[in-house]
N, C-alpha and C positions, 0 to 999 in steps of 0.2 A: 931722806924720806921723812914727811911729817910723821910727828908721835904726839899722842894726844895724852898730856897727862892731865888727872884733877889738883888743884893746890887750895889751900885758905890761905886768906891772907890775914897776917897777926900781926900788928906791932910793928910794920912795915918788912916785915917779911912774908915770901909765897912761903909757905908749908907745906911738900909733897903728899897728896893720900894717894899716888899710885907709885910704885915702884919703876925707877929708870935704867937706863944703860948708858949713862950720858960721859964721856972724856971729862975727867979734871979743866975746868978751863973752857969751857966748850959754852958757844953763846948760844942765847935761846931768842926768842921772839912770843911774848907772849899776848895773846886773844883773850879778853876780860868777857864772858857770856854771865850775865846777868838773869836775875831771875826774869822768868815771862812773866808774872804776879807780879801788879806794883797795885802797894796799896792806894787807897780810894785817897785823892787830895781835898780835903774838907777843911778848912781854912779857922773858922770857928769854930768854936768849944760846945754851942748849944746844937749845932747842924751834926758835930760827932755825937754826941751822946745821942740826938734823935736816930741817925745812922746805927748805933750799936744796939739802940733798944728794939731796931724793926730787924735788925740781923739776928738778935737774939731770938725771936720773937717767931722765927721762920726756920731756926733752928730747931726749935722746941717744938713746932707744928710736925718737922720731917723726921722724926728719931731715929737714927739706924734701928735697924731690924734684930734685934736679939738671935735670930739665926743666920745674921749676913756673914758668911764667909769671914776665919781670921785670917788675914795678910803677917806675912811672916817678913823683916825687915829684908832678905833676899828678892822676894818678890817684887818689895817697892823700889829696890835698888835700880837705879838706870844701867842697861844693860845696851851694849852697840857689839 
């Protein structure tokens, strides 16, 4: 039966962050999911910093709200 674990990868190694039941020996198959976020591809250096200064800039216009809600790092954890 499938088992979905989370790993990092370091060094060329996965690194488990969920706990397994797995046999000594026991092969795996694994699925690389990537982030859905891929940053913006902007080739030169003047088209970035134009990019960073209109992101900054639309930042600064939206400020979170001093009374928004804190998220507690539970909350933001993906949860299935």
């Amino acid at each position: 039966m499938p088992q979905a674990l989370k790993a990092i990868y370091h060094s060329g190694t996965f690194i488990l962050q969920t706990a397994c039941d797995l046999p000594e020996g026991a092969e795996v198959e694994l699925f690389v999911q990537l982030p859905q976020v891929a940053p913006p591809r902007i080739a030169d250096a003047g088209s970035r910093q134009h990019f960073l200064k209109l992101l900054v800039a639309r930042m600064q216009r939206n400020p979170i709200p001093v009374n928004a809600p804190q998220f507690t790092r539970d909350m933001l954890h993906e949860r299935r």
